[in-house]
Backbone bond lengths (Angstrom), bond angles and torsions (degrees), N, CA, C in turn:
res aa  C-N    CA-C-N  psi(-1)  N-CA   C-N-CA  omega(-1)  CA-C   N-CA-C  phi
1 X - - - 1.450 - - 1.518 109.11 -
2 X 1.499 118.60 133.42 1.407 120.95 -169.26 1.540 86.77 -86.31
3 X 1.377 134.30 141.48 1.109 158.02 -177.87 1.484 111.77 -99.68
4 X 1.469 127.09 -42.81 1.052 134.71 -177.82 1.553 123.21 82.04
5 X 1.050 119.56 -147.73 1.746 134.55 179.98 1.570 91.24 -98.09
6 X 1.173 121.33 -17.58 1.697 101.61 -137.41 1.694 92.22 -108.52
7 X 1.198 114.92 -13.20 1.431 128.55 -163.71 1.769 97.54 -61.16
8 X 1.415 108.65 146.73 1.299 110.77 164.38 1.524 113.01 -92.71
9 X 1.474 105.88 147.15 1.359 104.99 -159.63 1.983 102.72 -136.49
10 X 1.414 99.12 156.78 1.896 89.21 -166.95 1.578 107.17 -54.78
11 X 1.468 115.87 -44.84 1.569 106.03 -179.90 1.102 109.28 -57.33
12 X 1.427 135.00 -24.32 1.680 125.10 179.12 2.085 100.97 -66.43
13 X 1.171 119.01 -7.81 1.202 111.98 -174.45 1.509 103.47 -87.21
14 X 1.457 93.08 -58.97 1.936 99.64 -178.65 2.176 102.59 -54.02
15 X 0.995 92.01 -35.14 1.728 87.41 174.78 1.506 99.58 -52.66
16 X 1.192 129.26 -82.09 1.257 148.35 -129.59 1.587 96.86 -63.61
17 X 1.632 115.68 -41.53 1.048 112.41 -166.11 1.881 118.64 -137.50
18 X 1.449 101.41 31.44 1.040 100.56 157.88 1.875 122.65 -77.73
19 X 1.670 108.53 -178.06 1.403 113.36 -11.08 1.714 113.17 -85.83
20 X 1.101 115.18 33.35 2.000 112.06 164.31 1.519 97.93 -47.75
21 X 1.701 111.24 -60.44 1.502 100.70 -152.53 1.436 93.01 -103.77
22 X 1.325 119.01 149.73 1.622 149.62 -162.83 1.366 98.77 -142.78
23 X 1.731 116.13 138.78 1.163 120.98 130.86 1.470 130.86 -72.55
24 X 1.687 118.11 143.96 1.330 116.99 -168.77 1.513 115.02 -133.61
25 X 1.786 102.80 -14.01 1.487 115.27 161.14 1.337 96.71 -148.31
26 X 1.310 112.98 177.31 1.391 141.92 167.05 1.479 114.94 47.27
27 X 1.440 97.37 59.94 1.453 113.11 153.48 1.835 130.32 -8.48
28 X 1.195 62.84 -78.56 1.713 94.82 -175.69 1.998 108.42 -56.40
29 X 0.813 108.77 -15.25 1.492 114.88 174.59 1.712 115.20 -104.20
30 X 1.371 103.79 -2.25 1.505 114.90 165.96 1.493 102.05 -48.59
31 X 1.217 136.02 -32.15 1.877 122.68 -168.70 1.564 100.21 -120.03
32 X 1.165 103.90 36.48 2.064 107.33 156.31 1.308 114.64 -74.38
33 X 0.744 118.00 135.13 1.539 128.22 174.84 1.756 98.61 -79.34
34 X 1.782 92.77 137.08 1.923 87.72 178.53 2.111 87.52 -121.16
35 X 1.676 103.07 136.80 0.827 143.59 -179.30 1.538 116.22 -84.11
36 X 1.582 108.94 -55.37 1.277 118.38 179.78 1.607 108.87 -130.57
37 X 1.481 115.98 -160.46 1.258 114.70 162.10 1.450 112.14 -164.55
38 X 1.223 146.22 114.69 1.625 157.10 -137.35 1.689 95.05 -124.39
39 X 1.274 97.23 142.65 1.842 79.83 175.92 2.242 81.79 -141.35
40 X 1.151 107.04 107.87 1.056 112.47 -179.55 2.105 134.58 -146.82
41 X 1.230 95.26 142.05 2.016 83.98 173.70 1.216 121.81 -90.08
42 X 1.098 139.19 5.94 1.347 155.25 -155.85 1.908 91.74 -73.12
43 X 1.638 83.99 133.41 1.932 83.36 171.99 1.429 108.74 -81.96
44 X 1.599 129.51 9.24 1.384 117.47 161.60 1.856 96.06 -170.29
45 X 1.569 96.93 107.62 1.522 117.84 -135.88 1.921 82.75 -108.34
46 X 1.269 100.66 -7.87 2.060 110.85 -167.13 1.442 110.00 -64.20
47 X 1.284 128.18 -37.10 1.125 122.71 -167.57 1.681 106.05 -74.96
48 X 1.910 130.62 -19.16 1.205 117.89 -122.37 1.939 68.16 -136.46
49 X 1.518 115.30 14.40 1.726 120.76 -179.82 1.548 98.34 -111.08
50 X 1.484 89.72 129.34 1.920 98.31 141.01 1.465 145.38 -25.39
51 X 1.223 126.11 155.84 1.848 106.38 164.94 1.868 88.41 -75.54
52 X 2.046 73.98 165.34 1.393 99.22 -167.24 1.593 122.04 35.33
53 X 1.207 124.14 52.55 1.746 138.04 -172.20 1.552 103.87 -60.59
54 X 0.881 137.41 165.60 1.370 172.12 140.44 1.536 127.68 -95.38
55 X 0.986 120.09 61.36 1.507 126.31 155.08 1.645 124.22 13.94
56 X 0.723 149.46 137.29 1.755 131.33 127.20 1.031 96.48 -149.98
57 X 1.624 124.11 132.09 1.428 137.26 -177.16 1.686 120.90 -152.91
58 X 1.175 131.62 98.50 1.514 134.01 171.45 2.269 116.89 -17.11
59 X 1.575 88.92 -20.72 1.671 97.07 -177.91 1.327 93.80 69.56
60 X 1.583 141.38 50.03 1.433 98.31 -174.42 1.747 101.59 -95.47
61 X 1.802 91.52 -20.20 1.664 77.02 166.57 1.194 154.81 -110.81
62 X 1.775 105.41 29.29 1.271 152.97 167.77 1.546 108.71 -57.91
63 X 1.867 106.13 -26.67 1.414 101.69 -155.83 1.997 93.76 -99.69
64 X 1.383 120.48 13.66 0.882 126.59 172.27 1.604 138.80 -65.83
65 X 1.863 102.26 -40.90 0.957 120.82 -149.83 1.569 96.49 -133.56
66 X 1.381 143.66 92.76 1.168 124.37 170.74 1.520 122.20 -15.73
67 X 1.174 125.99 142.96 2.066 96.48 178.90 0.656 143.31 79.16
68 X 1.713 115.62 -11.31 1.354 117.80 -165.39 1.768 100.83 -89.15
69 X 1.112 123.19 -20.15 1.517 136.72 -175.08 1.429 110.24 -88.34
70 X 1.462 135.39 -10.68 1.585 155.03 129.66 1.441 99.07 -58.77
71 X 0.801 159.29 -62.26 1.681 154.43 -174.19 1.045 130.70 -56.67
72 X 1.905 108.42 -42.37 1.265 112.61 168.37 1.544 115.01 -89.06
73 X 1.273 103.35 3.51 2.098 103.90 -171.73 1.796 79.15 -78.27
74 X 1.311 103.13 -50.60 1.453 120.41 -158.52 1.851 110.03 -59.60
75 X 1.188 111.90 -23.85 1.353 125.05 -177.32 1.671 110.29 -90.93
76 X 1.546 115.10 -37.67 1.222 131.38 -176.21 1.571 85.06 -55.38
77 X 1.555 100.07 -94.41 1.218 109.49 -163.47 2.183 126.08 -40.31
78 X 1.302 90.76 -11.45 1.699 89.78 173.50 1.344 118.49 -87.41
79 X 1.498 107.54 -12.42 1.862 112.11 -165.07 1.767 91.56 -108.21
80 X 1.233 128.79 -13.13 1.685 130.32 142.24 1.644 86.46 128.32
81 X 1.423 135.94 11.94 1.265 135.12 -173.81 2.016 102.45 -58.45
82 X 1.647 105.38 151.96 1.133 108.05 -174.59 1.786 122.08 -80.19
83 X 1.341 119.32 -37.03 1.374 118.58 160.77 1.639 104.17 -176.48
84 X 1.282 126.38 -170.19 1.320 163.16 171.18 1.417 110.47 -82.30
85 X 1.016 121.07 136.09 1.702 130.02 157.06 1.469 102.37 -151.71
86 X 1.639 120.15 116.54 1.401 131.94 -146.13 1.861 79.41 -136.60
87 X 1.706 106.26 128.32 1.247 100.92 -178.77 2.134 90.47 -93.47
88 X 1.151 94.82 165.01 1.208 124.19 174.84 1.512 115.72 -75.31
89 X 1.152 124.49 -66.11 1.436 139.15 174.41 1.538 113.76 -79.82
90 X 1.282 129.43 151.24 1.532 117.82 -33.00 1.308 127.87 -73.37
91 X 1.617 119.40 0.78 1.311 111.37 172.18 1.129 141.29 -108.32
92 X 0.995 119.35 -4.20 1.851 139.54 161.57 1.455 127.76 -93.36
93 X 1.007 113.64 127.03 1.507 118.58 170.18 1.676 117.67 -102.38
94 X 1.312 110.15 -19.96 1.375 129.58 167.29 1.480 123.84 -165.36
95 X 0.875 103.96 159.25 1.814 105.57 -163.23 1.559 87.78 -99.83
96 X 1.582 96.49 130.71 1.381 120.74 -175.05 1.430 118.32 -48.06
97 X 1.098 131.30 156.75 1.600 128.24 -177.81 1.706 97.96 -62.38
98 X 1.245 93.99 -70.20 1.508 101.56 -174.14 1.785 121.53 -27.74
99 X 1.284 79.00 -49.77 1.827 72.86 -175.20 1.312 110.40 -94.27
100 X 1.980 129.95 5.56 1.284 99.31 151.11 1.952 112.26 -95.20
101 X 1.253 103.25 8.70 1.245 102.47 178.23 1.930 114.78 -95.94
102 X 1.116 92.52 -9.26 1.847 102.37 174.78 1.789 93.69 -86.81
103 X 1.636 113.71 -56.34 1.819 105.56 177.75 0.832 132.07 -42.45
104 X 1.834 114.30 -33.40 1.222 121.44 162.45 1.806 148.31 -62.21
């Protein structure tokens, strides 16, 4: 699908609302075009997203499973979803190595 100029895209998010929101992995997916946007806790939230989805999720049940936040970056990105937005509060103090090293 040609997206165009007009498409909203993840860096148009970190624009809009920095500096709250930061990238912390996956650079390179800064110019995805987002299609939809899901705001969910579900330990596999993919089936119930749009094309090109947009994420937003508290992680709270990410903080369950070592890995489990590497799995779903890793799952997002295979089913063609557009990125992650993982709030910080109340359960993160930093976003795990793993999953900015899987975004990457």
């Amino acid at each position: 699908m040609d997206h165009g100029d007009s498409a909203l895209r993840v860096q148009d998010l970190v624009d809009t609302f920095s500096p709250r929101v930061v990238p912390a992995g996956g650079v390179c997916g800064l110019s995805n075009a987002i299609e939809s946007v899901t705001v969910s806790e579900l330990e596999d939230p993919i089936p119930w997203m749009g094309p090109a989805g947009f994420l937003l999720t508290s992680g709270m049940t990410l903080r369950r499973e070592l890995g489990a936040g590497a799995v779903l970056i890793r799952n997002l990105h295979a089913s063609g979803k557009s990125g992650l937005g993982l709030a910080m509060a109340p359960y993160w103090t930093e976003v795990p190595e793993t999953m900015i090293a899987t975004a990457d």
